[in-house]
C-alpha positions in Angstrom: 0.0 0.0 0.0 1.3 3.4 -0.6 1.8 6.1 2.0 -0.9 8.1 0.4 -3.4 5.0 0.3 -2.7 4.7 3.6 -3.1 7.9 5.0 -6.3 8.1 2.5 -7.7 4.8 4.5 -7.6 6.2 8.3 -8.9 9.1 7.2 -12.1 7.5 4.8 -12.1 5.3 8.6 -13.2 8.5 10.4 -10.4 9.0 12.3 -7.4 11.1 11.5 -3.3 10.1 11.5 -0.5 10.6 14.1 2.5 11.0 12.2 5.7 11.4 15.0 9.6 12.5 14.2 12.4 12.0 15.6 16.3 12.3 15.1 17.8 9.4 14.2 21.2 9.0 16.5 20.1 11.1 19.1 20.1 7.7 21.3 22.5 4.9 20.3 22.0 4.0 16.4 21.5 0.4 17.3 18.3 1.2 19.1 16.7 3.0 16.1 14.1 -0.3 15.7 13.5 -0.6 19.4 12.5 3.7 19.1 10.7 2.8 16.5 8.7 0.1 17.6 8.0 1.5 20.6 6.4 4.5 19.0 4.3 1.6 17.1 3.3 0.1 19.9 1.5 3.5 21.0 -0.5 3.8 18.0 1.8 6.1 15.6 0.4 5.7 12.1 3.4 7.1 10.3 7.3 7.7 11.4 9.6 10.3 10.3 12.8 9.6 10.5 14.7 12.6 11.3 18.4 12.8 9.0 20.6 15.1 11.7 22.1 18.2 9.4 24.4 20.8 11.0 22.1 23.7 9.9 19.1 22.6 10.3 16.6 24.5 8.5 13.4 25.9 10.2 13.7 23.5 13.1 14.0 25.4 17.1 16.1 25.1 19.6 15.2 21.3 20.8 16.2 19.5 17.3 19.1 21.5 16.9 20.4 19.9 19.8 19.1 17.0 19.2 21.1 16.6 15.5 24.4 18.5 17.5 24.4 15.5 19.7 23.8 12.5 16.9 26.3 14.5 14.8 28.6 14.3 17.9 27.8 10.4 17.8 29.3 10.1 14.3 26.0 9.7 12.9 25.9 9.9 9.1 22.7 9.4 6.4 24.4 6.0 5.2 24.6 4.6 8.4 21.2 5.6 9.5 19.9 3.9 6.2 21.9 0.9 6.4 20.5 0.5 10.2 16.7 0.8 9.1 17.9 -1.8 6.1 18.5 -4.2 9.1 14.8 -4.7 10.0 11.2 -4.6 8.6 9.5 -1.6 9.3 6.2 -2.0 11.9 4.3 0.8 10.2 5.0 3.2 7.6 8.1 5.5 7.3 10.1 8.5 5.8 12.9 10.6 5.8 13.2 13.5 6.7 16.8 15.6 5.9 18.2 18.0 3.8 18.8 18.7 0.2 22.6 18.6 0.8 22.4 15.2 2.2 20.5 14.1 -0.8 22.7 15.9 -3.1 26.3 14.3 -1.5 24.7 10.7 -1.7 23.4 11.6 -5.1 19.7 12.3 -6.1 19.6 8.4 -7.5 21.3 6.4 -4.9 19.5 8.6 -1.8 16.0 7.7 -3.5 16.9 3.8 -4.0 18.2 3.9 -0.6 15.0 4.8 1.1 13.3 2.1 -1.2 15.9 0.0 -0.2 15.9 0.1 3.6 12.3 0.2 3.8 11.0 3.8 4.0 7.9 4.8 1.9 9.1 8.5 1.2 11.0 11.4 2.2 10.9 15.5 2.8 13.8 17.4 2.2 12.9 20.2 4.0 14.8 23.0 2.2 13.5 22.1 -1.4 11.2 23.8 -2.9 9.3 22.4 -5.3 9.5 25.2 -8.4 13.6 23.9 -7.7 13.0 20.1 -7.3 12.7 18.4 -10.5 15.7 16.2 -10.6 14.9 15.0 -7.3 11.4 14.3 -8.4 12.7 12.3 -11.3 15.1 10.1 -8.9 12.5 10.0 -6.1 9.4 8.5 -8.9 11.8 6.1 -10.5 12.4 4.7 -6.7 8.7 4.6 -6.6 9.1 6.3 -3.1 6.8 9.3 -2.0 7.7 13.2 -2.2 6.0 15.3 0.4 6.8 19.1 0.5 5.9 21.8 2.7 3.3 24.6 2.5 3.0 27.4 4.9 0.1 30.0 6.0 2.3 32.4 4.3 2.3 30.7 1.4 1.3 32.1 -2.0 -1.2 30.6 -4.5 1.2 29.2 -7.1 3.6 28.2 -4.4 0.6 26.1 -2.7 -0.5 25.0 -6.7 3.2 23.4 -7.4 3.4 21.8 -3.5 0.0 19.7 -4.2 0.9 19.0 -7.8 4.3 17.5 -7.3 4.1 16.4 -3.8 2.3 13.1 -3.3 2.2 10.8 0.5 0.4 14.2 1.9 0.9 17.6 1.9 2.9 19.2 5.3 1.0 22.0 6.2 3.3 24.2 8.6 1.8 26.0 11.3 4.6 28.3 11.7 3.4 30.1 14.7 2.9 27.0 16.5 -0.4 26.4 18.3 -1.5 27.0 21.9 -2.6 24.8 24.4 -5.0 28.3 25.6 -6.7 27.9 22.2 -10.1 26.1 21.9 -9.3 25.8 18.3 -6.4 25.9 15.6 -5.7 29.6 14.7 -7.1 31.0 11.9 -4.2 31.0 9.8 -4.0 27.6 10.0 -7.4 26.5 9.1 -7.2 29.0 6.0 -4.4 27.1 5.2 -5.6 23.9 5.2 -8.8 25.2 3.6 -6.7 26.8 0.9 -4.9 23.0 0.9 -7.8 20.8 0.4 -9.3 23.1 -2.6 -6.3 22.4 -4.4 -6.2 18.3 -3.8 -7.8 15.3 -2.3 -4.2 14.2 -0.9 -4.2 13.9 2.8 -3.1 16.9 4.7 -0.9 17.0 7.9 -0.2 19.7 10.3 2.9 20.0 12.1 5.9 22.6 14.2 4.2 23.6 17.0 2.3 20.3 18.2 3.1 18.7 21.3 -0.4 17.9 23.5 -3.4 15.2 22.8 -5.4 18.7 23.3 -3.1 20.3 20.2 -3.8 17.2 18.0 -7.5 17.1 18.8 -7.5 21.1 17.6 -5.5 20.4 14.3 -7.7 17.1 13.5 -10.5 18.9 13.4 -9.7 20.5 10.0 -6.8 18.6 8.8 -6.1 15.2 8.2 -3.9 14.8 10.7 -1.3 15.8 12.8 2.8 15.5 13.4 4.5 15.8 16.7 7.5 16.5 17.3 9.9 18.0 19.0 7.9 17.1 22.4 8.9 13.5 21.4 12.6 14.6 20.8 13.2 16.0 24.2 10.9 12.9 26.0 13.6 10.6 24.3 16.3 12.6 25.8 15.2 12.9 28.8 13.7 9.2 29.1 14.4 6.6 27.1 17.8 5.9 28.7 19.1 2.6 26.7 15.0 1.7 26.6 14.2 2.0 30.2 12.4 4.3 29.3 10.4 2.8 26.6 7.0 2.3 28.5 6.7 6.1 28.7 7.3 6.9 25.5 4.7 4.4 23.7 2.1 5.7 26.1 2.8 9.4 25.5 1.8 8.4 21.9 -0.8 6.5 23.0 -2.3 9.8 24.6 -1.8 11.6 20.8 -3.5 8.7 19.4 -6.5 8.8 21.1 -6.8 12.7 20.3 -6.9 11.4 16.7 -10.5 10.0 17.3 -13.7 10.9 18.5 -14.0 14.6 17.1 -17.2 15.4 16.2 -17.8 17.9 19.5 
């Protein structure tokens, strides 16, 4: 099944997805599939698999550190990959780096990669799409998914090329975060996804800024889904010590989960 059939089925189900990130090498490379299963376990209906960068673009203070300290590790994009290659994937998965990563393995060999080691797709955060066709070109003939970002800020052709030549889902950024406070997503971020869904049928997720069941319940409401992330960054810093910690992670998804359902009030 592709990632956008599978997206497209939770949300013909009536319930919306939980897509979660976090940076690959942050805690010992060898535990990437016990991370990743653990965040399964809890109910996480797509992975992304965050590719540390040295300037990470758009991301605050939390992934910053968190790619400083798998940098610091020695990670690097092959190892990650040839890690994930080691083990079937529980649920559905992307990347999620840099053009420059992409660019230093090769457009070609990054895209067979992903195929390779089991992911579905990838973002590279920094392209844009008027700028991405030989990606595009690698990334179809890998038969792997393209997803790029839109923002409220975003203008009408920008937002016509991101639904036309992404495919998975759209990202829809909520730049300016959203509040616990808030009974509902701001305004600019339903316009968005308004703006969004008159464009395509593709599945739309909403993400930066995400980090309580309450948050995902908000941004469900209108989109598709939602992403969390950096909340799950700094809980598998501060927790997961070796996978003691493990329990407390997959039930800290399983409280995003269940904000995923049951929104009709």
């Amino acid at each position: 099944m592709t990632l956008q059939k599978h997206l497209s089925t939770i949300r013909d189900s009536g319930e919306k997805s939980l897509a979660v990130f976090f940076t690959a090498g942050d805690q010992p490379l060898d535990q990437i599939h016990s991370i990743i299963e653990a965040l399964a376990d809890g109910g996480a209906d797509l992975i992304e698999v965050g590719i540390p960068f040295s300037d990470p673009y758009g991301e605050g203070p939390t992934i910053q550190s968190s790619s400083m300290r798998s940098l610091l590790r020695g990670t690097t994009t092959a190892l990650i990959l040839e890690k994930l290659s080691e083990k079937k994937l529980p649920v559905p998965a992307i990347a999620m780096g840099y053009t420059n990563q992409a660019i230093q393995m090769g457009y070609s060999a990054y895209a067979n990669r992903i195929k390779e080691c089991g992911l579905q797709g990838a973002i590279l955060s920094d392209l844009v799409p008027d700028e991405a066709d030989d990606w595009l070109v690698a990334a179809q003939a890998s038969q792997i998914a393209t997803i790029f970002l839109a923002a409220p800020t975003s203008t009408d052709p920008r937002l016509e090329q991101v639904c036309s030549k992404s495919s998975g889902f759209i990202y829809a950024v909520s730049r300016t975060g959203v509040t616990g406070a808030e009974n509902s997503a701001p305004l600019s971020v339903q316009r968005l996804i308004e703006r969004i869904k008159a464009r395509t049928q593709k599945p739309v997720l909403v993400g930066f800024g995400i980090s309580t069941p309450e948050q995902v319940s908000m941004v469900c409401k209108h989109a598709d889904g939602a992403v969390v992330g950096s909340k799950l960054v700094q809980l598998l810093n501060d927790t997961w010590d070796n996978g003691r910690g493990s329990k407390t992670v997959t039930e800290f998804i399983k409280s995003l989960k269940l904000a995923t359902r049951n929104l009709s009030s």
